[in-house]
N, C-alpha and C positions, 0 to 999 in steps of 0.2 A: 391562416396557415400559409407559410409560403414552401415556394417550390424549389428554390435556390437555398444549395447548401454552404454554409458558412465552416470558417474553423467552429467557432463554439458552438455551431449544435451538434458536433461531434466530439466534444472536448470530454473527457471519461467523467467530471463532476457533473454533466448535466444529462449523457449521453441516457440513461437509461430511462430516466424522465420524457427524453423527446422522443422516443425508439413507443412508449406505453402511448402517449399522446399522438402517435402517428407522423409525427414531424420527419419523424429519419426513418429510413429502414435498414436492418440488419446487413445489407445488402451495400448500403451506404457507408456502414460503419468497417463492413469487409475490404471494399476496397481504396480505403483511407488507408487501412490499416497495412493492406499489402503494398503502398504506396511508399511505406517511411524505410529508411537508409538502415543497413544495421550498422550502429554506431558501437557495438559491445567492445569493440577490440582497444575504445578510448577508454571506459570503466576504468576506475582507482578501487581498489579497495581503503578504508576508511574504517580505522575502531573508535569509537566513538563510547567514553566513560558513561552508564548509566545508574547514577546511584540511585535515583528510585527502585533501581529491577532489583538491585543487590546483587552477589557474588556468588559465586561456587559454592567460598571460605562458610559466609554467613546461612548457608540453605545448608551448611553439615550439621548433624546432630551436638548439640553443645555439650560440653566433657560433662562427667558426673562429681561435684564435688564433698560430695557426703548430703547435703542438705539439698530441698527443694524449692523451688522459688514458686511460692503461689500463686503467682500472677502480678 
């Protein structure tokens, strides 16, 4: 176990792994965290197409055309 805190054992993919194993303390991970700059005011927003999720269009109920589609 060491006693010197690095960037990565505070890094969020490994942080709560080290935080159960005792490596880090909460304490640790608080004052990292009240340490960082607020950058929000650089933020872009970004739309980003997702055609796996699908649309609005396609989650509407589909028209009724006299017949049923079975499947």
């Amino acid at each position: 176990m060491t006693t010197s805190k690095v960037q990565w054992d505070l890094d969020v993919r490994v942080r709560e792994r080290n935080l159960k194993q005792g490596l880090i303390k909460a304490e640790d991970v608080g004052k990292m965290l009240d340490g960082l700059r607020d950058v929000s005011d650089w933020a872009l927003s970004a739309e980003v197409p997702q055609p796996a999720v699908g649309t609005d269009e396609e989650d509407a109920e589909p028209e009724q055309d006299g017949e049923e589609n079975p499947g």
